[in-house]
ROSE-4610 file (N, C-alpha, C; in Angstrom, 1 decimal, always signed):
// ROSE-4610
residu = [X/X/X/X/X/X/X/X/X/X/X/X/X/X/X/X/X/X/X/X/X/X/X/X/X/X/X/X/X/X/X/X/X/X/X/X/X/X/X/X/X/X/X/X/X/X/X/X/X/X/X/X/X/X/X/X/X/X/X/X/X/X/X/X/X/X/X/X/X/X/X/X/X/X/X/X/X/X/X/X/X/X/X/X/X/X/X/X/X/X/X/X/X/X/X/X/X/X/X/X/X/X/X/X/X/X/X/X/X/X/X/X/X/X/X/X/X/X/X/X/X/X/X/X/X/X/X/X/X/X/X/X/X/X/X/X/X/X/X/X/X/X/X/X/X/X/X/X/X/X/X/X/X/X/X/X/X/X/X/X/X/X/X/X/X/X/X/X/X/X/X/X/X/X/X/X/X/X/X/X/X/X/X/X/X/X/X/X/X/X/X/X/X/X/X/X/X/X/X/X/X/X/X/X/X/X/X/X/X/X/X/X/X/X/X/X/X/X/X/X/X/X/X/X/X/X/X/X/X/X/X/X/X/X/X/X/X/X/X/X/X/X/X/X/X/X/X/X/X/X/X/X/X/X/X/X/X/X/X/X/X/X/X/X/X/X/X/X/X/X/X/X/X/X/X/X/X/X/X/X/X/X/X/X/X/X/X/X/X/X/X/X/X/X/X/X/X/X/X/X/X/X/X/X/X/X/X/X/X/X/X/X/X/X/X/X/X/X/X/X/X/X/X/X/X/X/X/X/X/X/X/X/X/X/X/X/X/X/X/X/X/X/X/X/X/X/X/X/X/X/X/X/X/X/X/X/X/X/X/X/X/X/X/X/X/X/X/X/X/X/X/X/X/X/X/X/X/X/X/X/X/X/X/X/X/X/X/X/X/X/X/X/X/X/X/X/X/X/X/X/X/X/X/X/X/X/X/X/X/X/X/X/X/X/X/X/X/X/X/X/X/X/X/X/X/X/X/X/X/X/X/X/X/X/X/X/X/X/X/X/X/X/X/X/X/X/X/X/X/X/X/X/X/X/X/X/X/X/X/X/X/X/X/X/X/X/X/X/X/X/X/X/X/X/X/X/X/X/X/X/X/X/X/X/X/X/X/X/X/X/X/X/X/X/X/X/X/X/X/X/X/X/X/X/X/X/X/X/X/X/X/X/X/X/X/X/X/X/X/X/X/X/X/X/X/X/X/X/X/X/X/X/X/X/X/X/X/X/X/X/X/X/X/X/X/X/X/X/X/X/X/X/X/X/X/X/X/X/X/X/X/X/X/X/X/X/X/X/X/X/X/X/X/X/X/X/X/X/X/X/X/X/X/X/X/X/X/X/X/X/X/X/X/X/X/X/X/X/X/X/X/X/X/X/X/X/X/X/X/X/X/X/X/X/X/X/X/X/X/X/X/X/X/X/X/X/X/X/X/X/X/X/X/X/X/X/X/X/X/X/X/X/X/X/X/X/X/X/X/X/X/X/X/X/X/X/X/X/X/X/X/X/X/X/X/X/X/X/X/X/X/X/X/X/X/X/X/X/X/X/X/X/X/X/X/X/X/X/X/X/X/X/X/X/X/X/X/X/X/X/X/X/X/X/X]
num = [1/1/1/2/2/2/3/3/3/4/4/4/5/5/5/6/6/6/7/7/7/8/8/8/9/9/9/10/10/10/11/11/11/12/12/12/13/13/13/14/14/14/15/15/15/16/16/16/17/17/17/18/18/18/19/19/19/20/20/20/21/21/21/22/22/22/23/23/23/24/24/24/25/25/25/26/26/26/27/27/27/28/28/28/29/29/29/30/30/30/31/31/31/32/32/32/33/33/33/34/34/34/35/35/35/36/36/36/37/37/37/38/38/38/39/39/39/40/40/40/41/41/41/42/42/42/43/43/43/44/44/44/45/45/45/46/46/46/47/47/47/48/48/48/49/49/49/50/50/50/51/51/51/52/52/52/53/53/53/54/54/54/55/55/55/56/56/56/57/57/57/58/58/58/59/59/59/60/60/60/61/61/61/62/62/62/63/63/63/64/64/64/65/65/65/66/66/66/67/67/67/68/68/68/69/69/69/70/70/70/71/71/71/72/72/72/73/73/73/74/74/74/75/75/75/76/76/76/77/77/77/78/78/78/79/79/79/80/80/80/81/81/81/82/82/82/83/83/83/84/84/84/85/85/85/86/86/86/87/87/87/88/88/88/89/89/89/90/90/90/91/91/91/92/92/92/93/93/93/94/94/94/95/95/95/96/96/96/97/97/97/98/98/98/99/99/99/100/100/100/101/101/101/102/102/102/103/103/103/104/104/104/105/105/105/106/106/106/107/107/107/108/108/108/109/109/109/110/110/110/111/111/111/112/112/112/113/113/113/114/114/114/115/115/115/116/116/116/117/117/117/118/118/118/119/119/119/120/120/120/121/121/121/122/122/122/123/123/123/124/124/124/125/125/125/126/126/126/127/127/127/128/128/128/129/129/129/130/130/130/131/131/131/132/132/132/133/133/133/134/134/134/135/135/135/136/136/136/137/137/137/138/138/138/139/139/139/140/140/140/141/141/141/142/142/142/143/143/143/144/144/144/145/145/145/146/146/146/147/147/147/148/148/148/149/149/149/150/150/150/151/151/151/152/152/152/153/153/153/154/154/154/155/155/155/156/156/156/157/157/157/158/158/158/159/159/159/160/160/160/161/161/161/162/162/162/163/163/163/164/164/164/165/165/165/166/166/166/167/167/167/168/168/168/169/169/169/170/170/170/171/171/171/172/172/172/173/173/173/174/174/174/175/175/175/176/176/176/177/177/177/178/178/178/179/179/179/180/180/180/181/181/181/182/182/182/183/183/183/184/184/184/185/185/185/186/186/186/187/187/187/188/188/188/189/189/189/190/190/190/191/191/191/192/192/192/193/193/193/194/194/194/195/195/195/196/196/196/197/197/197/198/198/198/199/199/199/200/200/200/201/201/201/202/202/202/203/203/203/204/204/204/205/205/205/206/206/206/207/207/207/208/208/208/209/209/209/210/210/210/211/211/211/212/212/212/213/213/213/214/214/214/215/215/215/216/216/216/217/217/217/218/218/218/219/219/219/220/220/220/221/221/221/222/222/222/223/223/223/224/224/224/225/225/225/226/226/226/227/227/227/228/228/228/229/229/229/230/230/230/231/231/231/232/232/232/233/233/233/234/234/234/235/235/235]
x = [-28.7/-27.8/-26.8/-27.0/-26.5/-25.3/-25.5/-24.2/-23.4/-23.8/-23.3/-22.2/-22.8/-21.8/-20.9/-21.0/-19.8/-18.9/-19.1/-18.3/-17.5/-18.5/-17.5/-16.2/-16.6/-16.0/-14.7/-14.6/-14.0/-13.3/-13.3/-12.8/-11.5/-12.4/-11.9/-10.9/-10.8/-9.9/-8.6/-9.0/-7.9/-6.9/-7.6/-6.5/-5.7/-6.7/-5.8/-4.5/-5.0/-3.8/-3.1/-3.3/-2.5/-1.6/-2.2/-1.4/-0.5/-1.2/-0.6/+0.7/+0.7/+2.0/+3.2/+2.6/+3.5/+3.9/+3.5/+4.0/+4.9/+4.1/+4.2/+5.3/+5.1/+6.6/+7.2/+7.1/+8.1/+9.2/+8.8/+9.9/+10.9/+10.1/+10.9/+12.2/+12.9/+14.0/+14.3/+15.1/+15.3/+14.4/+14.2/+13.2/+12.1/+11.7/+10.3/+10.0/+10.9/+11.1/+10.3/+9.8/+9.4/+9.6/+9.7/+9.5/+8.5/+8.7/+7.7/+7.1/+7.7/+6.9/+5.8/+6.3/+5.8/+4.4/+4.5/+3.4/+2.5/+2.7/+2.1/+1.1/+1.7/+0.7/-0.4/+0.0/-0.9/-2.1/-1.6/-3.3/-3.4/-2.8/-3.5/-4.3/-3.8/-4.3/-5.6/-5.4/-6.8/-7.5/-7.3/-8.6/-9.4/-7.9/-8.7/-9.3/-9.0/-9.8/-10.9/-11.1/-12.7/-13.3/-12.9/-13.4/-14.5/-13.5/-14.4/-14.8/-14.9/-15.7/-17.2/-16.8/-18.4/-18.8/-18.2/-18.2/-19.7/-20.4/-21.7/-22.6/-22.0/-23.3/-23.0/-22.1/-21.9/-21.4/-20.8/-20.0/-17.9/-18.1/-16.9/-16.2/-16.9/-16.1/-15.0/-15.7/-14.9/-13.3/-14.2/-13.4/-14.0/-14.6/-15.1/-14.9/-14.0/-14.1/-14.0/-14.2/-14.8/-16.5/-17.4/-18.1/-18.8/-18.1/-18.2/-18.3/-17.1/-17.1/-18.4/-18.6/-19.7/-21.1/-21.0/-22.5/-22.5/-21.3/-21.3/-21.5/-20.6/-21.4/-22.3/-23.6/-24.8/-25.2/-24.6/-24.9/-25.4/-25.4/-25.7/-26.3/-27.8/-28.1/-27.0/-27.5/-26.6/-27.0/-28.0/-28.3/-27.6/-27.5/-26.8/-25.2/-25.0/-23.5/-23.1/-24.1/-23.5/-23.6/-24.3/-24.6/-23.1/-22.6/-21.4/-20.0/-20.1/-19.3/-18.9/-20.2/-20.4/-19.8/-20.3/-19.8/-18.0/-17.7/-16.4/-15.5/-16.0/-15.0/-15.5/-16.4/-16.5/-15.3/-15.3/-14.0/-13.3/-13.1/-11.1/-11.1/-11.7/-11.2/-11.3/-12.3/-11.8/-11.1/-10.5/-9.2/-8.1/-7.8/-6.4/-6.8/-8.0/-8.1/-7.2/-7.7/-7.6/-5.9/-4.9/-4.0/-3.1/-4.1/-3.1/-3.0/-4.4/-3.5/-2.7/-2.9/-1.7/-0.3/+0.0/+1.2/+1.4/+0.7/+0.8/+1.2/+1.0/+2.1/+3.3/+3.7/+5.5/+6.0/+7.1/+8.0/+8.3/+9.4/+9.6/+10.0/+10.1/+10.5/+9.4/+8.2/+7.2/+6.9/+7.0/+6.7/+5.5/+4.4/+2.7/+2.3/+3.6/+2.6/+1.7/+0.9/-0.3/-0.6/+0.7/+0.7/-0.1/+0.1/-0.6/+0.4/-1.1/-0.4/+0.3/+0.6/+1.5/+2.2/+3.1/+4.0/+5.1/+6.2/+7.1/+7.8/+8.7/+10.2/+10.0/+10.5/+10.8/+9.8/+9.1/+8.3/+8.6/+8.7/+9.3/+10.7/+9.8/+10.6/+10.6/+10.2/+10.4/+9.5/+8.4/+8.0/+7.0/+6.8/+6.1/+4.7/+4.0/+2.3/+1.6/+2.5/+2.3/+2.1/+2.8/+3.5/+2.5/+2.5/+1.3/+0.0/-0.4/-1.7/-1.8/-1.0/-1.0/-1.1/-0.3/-0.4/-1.6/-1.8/-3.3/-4.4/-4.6/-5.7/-5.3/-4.3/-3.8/-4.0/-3.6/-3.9/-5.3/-6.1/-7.0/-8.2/-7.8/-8.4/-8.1/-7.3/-6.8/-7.2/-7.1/-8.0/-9.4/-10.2/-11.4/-11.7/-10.6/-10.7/-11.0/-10.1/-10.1/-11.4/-11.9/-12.5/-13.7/-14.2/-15.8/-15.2/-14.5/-14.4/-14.3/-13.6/-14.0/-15.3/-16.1/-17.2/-18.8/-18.1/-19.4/-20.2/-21.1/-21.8/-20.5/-20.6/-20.0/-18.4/-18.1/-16.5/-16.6/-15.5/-14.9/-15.3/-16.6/-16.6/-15.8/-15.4/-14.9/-13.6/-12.9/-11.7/-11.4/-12.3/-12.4/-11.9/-11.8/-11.1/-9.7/-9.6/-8.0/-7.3/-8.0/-7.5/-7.4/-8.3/-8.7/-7.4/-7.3/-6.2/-4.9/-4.6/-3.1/-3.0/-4.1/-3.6/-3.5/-4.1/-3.7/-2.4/-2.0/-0.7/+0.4/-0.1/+1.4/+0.9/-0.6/+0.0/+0.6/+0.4/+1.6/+2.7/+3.4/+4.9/+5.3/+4.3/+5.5/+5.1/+3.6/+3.7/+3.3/+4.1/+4.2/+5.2/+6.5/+7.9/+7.4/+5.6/+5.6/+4.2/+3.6/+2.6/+2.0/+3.2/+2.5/+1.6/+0.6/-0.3/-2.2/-2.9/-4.1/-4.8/-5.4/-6.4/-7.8/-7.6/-9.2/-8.9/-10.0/-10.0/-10.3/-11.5/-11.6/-9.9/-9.0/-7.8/-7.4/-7.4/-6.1/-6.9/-8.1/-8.9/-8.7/-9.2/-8.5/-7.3/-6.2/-4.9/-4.9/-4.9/-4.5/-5.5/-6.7/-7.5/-6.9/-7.2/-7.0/-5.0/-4.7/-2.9/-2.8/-3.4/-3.2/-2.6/-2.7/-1.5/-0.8/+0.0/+1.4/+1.6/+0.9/+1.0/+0.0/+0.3/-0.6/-0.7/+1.1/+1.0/+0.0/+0.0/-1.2/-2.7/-2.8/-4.6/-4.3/-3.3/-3.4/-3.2/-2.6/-2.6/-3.6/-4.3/-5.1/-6.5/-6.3/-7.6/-7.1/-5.8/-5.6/-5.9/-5.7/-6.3/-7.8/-8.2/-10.1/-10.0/-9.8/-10.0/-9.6/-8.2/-7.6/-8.2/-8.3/-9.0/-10.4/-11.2/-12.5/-12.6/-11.8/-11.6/-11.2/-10.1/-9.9/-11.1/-11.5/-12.5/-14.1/-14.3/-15.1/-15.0/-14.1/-13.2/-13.6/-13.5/-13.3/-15.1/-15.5/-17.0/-17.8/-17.6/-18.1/-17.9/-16.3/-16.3/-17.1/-17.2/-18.2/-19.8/-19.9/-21.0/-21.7/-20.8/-20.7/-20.5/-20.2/-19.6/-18.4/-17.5/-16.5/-15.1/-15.3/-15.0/-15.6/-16.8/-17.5/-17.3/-17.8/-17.6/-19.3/-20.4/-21.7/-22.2/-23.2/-24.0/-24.3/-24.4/-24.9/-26.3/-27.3/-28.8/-29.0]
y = [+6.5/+7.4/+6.8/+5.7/+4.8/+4.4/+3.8/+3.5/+4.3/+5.5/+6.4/+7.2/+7.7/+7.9/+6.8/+5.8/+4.7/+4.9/+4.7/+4.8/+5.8/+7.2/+8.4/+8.1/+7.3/+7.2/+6.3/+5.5/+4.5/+5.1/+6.0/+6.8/+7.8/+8.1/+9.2/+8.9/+7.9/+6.5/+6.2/+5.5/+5.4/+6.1/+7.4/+8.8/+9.1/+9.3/+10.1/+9.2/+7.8/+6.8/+6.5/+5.8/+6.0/+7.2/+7.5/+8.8/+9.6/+9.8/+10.0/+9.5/+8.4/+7.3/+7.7/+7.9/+8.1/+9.5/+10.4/+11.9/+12.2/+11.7/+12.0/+11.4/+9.9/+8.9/+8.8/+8.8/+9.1/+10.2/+11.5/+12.1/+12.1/+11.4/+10.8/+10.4/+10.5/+9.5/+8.4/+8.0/+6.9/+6.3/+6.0/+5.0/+5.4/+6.8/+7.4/+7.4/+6.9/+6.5/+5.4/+5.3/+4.3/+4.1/+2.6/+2.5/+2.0/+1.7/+1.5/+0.4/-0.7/-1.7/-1.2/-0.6/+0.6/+1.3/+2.1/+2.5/+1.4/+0.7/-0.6/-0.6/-1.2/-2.0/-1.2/+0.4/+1.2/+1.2/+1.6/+1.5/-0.2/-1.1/-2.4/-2.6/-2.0/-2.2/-1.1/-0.1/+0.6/+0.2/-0.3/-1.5/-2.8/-3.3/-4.1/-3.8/-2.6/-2.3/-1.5/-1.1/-0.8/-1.8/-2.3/-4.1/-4.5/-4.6/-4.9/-3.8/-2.8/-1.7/-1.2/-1.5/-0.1/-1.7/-2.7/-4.1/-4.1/-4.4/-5.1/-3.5/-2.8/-1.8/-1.4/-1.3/-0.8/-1.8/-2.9/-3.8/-3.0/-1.8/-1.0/-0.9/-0.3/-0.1/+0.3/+1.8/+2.8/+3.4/+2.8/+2.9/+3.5/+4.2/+4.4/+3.0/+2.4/+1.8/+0.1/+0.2/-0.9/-1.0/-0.2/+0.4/+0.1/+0.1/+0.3/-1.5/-2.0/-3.5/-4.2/-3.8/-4.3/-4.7/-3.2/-2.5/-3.9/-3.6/-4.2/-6.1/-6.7/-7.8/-8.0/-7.2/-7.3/-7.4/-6.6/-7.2/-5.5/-4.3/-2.9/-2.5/-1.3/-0.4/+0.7/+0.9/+2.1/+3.7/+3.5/+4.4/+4.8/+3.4/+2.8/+3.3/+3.0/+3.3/+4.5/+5.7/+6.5/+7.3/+7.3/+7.7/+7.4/+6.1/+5.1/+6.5/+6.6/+7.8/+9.1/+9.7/+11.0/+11.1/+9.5/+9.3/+10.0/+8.4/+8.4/+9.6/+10.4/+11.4/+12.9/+12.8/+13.5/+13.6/+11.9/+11.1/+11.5/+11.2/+11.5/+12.7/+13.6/+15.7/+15.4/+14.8/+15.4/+15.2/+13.9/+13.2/+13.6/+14.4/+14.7/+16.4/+16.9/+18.0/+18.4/+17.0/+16.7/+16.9/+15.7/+15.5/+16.9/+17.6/+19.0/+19.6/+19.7/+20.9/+20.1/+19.0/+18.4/+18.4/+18.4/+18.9/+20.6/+21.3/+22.6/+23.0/+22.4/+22.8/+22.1/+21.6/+21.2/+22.3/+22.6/+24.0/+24.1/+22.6/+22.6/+21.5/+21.6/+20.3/+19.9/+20.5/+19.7/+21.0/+19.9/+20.9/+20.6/+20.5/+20.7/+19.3/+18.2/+17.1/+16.5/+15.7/+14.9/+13.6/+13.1/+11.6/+11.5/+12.8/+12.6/+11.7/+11.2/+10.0/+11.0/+10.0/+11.0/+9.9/+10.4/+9.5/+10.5/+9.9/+10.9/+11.4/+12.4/+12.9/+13.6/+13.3/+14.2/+13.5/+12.0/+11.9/+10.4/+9.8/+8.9/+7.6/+6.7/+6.0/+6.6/+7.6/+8.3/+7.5/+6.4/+5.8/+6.4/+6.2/+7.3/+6.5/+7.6/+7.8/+5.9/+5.3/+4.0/+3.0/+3.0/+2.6/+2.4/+4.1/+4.1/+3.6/+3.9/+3.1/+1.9/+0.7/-0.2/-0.8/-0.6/-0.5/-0.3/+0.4/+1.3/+0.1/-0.4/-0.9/-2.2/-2.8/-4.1/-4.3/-3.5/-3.8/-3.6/-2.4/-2.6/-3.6/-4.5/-5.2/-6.4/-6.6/-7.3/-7.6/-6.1/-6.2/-6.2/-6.1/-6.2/-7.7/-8.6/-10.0/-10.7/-10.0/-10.6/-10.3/-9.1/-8.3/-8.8/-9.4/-10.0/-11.2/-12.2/-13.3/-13.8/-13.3/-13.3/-12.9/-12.1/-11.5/-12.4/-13.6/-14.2/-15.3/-15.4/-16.9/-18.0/-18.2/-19.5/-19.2/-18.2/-17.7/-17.7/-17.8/-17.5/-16.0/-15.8/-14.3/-13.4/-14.2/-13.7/-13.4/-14.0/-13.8/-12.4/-12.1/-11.2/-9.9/-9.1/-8.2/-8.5/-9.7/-9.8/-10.1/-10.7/-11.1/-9.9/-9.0/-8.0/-6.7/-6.3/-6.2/-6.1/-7.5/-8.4/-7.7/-8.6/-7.8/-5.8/-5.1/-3.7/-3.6/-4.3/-3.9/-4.9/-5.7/-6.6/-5.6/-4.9/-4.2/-2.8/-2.3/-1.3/-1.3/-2.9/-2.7/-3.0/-3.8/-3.4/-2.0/-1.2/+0.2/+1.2/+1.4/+2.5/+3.6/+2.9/+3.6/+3.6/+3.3/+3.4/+4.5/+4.9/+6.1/+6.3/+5.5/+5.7/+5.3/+4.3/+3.4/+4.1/+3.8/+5.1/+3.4/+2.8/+1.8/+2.4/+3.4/+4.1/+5.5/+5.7/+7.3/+8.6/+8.0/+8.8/+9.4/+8.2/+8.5/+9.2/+9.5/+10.3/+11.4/+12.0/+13.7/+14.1/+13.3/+13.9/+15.0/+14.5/+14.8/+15.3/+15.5/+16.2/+17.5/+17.6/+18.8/+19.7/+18.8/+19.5/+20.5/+19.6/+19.7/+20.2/+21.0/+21.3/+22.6/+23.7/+24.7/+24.9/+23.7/+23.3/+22.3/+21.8/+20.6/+20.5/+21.6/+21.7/+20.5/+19.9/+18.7/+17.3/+17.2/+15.8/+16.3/+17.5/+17.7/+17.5/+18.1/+17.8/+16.1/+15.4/+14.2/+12.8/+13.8/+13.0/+12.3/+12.3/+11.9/+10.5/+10.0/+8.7/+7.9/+8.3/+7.7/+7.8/+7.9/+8.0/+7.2/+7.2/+6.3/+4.9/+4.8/+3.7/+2.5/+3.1/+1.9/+1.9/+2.9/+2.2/+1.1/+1.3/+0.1/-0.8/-1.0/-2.1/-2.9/-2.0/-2.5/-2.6/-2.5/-2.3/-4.3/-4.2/-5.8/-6.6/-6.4/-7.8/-7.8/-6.8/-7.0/-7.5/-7.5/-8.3/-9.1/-9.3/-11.0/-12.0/-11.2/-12.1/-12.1/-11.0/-11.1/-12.3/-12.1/-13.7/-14.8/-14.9/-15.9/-16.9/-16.1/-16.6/-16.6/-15.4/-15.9/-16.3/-16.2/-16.8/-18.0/-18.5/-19.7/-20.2/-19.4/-19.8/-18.7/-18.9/-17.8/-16.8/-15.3/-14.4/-14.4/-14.3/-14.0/-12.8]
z = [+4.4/+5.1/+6.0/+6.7/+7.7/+6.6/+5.3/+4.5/+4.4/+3.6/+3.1/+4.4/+5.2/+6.4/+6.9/+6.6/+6.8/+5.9/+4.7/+3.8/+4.2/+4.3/+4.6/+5.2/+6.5/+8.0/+7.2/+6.7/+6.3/+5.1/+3.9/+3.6/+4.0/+5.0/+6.1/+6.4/+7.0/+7.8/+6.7/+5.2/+4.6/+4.3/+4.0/+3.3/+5.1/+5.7/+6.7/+7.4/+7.7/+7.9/+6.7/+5.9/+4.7/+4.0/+3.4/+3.0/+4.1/+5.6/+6.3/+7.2/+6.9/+7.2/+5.8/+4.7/+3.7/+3.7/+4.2/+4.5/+5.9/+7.0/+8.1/+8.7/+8.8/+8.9/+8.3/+6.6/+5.7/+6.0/+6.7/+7.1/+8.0/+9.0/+9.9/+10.0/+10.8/+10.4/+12.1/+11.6/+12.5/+12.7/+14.3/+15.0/+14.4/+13.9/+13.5/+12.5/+11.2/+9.7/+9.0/+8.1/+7.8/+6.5/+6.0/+4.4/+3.9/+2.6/+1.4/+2.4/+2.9/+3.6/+4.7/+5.2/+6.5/+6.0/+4.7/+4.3/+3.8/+3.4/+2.5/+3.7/+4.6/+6.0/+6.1/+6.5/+6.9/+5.7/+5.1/+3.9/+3.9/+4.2/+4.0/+5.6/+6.7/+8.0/+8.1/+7.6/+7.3/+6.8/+6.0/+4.8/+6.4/+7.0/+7.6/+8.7/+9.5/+10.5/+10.3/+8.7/+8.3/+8.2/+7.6/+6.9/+8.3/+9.3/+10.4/+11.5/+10.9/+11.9/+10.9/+9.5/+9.1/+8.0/+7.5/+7.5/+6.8/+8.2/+8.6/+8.0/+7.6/+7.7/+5.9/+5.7/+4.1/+3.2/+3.8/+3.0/+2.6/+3.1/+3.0/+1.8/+1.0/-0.6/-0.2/+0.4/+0.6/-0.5/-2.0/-3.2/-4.3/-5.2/-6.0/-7.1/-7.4/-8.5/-7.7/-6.3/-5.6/-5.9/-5.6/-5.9/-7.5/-8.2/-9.7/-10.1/-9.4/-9.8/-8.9/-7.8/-7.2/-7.6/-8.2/-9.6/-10.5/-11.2/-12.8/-12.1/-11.2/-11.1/-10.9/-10.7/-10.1/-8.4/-7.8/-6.1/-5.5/-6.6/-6.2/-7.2/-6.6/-7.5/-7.8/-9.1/-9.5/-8.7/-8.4/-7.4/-5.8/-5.5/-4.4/-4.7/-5.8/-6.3/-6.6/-6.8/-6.7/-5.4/-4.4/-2.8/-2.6/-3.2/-2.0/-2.9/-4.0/-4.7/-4.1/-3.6/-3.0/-1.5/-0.5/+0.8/+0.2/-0.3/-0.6/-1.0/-1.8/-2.2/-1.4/-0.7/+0.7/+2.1/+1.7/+3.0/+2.5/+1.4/+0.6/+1.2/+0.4/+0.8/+2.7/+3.5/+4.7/+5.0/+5.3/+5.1/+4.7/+3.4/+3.1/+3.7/+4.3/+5.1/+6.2/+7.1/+8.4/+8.2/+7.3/+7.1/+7.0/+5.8/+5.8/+7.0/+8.1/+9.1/+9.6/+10.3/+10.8/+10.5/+9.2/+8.7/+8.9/+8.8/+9.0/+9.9/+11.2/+12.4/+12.7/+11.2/+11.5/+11.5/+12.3/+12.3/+10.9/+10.1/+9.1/+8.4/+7.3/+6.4/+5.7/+5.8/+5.2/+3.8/+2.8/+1.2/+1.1/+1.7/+1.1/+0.6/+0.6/+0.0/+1.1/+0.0/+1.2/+0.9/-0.2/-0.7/-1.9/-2.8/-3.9/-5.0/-5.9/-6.9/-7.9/-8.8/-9.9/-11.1/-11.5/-12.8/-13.4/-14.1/-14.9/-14.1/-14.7/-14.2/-13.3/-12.0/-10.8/-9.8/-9.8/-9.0/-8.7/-7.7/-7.1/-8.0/-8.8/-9.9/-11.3/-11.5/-12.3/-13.9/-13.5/-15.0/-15.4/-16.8/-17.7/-17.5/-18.4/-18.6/-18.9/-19.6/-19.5/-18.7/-18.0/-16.7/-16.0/-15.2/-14.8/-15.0/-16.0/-16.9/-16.6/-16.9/-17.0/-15.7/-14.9/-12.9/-12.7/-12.6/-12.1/-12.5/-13.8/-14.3/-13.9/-13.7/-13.8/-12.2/-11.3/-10.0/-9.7/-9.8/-9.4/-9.8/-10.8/-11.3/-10.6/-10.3/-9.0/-7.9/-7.2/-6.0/-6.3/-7.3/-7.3/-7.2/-8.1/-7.9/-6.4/-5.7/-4.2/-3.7/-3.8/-3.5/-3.5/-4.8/-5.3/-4.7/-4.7/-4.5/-3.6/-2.2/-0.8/-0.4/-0.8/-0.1/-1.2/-2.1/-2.6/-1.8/-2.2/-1.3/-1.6/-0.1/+0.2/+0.2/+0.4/+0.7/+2.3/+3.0/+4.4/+5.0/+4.9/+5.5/+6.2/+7.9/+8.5/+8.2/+7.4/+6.5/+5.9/+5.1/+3.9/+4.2/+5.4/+6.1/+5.7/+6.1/+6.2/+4.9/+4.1/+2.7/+2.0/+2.3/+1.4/+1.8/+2.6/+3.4/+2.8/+3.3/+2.4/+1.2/+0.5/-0.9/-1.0/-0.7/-0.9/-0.3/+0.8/+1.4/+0.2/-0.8/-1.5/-2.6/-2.9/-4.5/-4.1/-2.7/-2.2/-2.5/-1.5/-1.8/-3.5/-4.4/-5.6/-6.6/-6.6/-7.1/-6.6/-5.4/-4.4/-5.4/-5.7/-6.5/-7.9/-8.0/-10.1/-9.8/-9.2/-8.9/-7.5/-6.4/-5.3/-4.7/-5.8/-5.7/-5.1/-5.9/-5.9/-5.9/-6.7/-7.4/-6.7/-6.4/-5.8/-6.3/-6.8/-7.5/-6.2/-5.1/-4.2/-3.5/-3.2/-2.2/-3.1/-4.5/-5.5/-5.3/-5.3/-5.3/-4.1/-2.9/-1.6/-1.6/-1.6/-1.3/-2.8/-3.8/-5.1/-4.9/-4.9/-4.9/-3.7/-2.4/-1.1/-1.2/-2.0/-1.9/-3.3/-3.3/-5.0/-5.3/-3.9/-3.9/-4.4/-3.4/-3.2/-4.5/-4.9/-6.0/-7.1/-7.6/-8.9/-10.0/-10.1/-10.8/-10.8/-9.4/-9.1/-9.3/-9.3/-9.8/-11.3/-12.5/-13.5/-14.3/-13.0/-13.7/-13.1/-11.8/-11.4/-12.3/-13.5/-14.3/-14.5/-14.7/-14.8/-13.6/-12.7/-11.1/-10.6/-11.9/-12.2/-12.9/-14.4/-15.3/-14.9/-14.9/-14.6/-13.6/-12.6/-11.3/-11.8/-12.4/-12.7/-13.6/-14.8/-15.9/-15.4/-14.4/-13.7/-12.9/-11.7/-11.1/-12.3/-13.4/-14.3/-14.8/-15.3/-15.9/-15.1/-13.7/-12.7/-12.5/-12.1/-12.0/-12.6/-14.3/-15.5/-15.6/-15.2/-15.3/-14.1/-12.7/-12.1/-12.4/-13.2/-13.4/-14.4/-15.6/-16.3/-15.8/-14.6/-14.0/-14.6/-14.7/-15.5/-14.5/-12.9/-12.1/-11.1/-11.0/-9.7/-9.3/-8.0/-7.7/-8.1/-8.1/-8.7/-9.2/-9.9/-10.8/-9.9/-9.6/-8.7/-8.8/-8.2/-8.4/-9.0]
């Protein structure tokens, strides 16, 4: 239970600062504006201020297909793995919850989004179903790399916050403008279900921001589990 409510917490934490920096200060203008680099940080500084707050108690997936690569290298029950699923997409929805009323008492300007993912014509770079796909699986397969690789025996522990971090905020800045950047299936149901009113389109396309980051994070976990990236055999 002690995990599982972290995760939540940590969950909670990504969508509402994340997503929320891309909604909230995204409108902004001036001093109160921010860009693609601006959001980047926030979901990469959320990562690291869970990293070292719920850390020591859950390991902080706080990803579903973090989660998934953890399983498949061998370091989680699958049982274990799916509790950390349930935490997580519990967080997401309160999270992009919390997010919607907060928007709800703008006088005006705000069209219902809550930083849902997406792809295709009319939604940030405008690239197709491919695109997407290939992003999606390509990065999160990525960060799963860092991800298992910092947190193995004999890696820099105290590090692993920070490294882990970094990277979500560098695969931000380059596919923020190709789907807004999801590589976690919990952060895309949050804000797509909760915001689904207003934005019918991201619940219909949110199945690629399930598939995608799991196959990703699926790839990297096999390969540590082979030890093909490990630095030694896992037990």
């Amino acid at each position: 239970m002690k995990k599982a409510i972290a995760e939540f917490v940590g969950t909670f934490t990504l969508v509402l600062f994340g997503c929320g920096a891309a909604v909230i200060a995204g409108m902004g203008t001036g001093a109160t504006s921010i860009d693609v680099l601006g959001i980047a940080f926030a979901f990469g500084l959320s990562i690291v201020a869970m990293a070292y707050g719920i850390g020591m108690i859950s390991g902080c997936h706080i990803n579903p297909a973090v989660s998934l690569g953890v399983h498949l290298a061998g370091r989680m029950s699958a049982g274990e793995m799916v509790t950390y699923w349930i935490a997580q997409v519990l967080g997401a929805l309160a999270g992009a919850a919390v997010l919607a009323i907060i928007l709800s008492g703008k006088a005006s300007g705000w069209d219902g989004g809550l930083g849902q993912n997406g792809w295709g014509a009319g939604y940030l770079g405008e690239y197709n179903l491919l695109s997407a796909l290939v992003f999606e699986v390509v990065a999160t397969f990525l960060f799963l790399v860092c991800i298992l690789g910092v947190t193995q025996k004999g890696a820099p522990s105290h590090l692993a916050g920070l490294a882990i971090g970094l990277t979500l905020v560098v695969i931000h800045i380059v596919g923020i403008n190709v789907t807004g950047v999801s590589v976690n299936p919990a952060r895309s149901l949050g804000p797509a279900i909760i915001g689904a009113g207003s934005n019918p389109g991201a619940l219909a396309q949110v199945w690629l921001f399930i598939i995608a980051p799991l196959i990703g994070g699926a790839a990297a976990g096999i390969l540590f589990k082979t030890g093909l990236l490990s630095a030694e055999s896992e037990d």
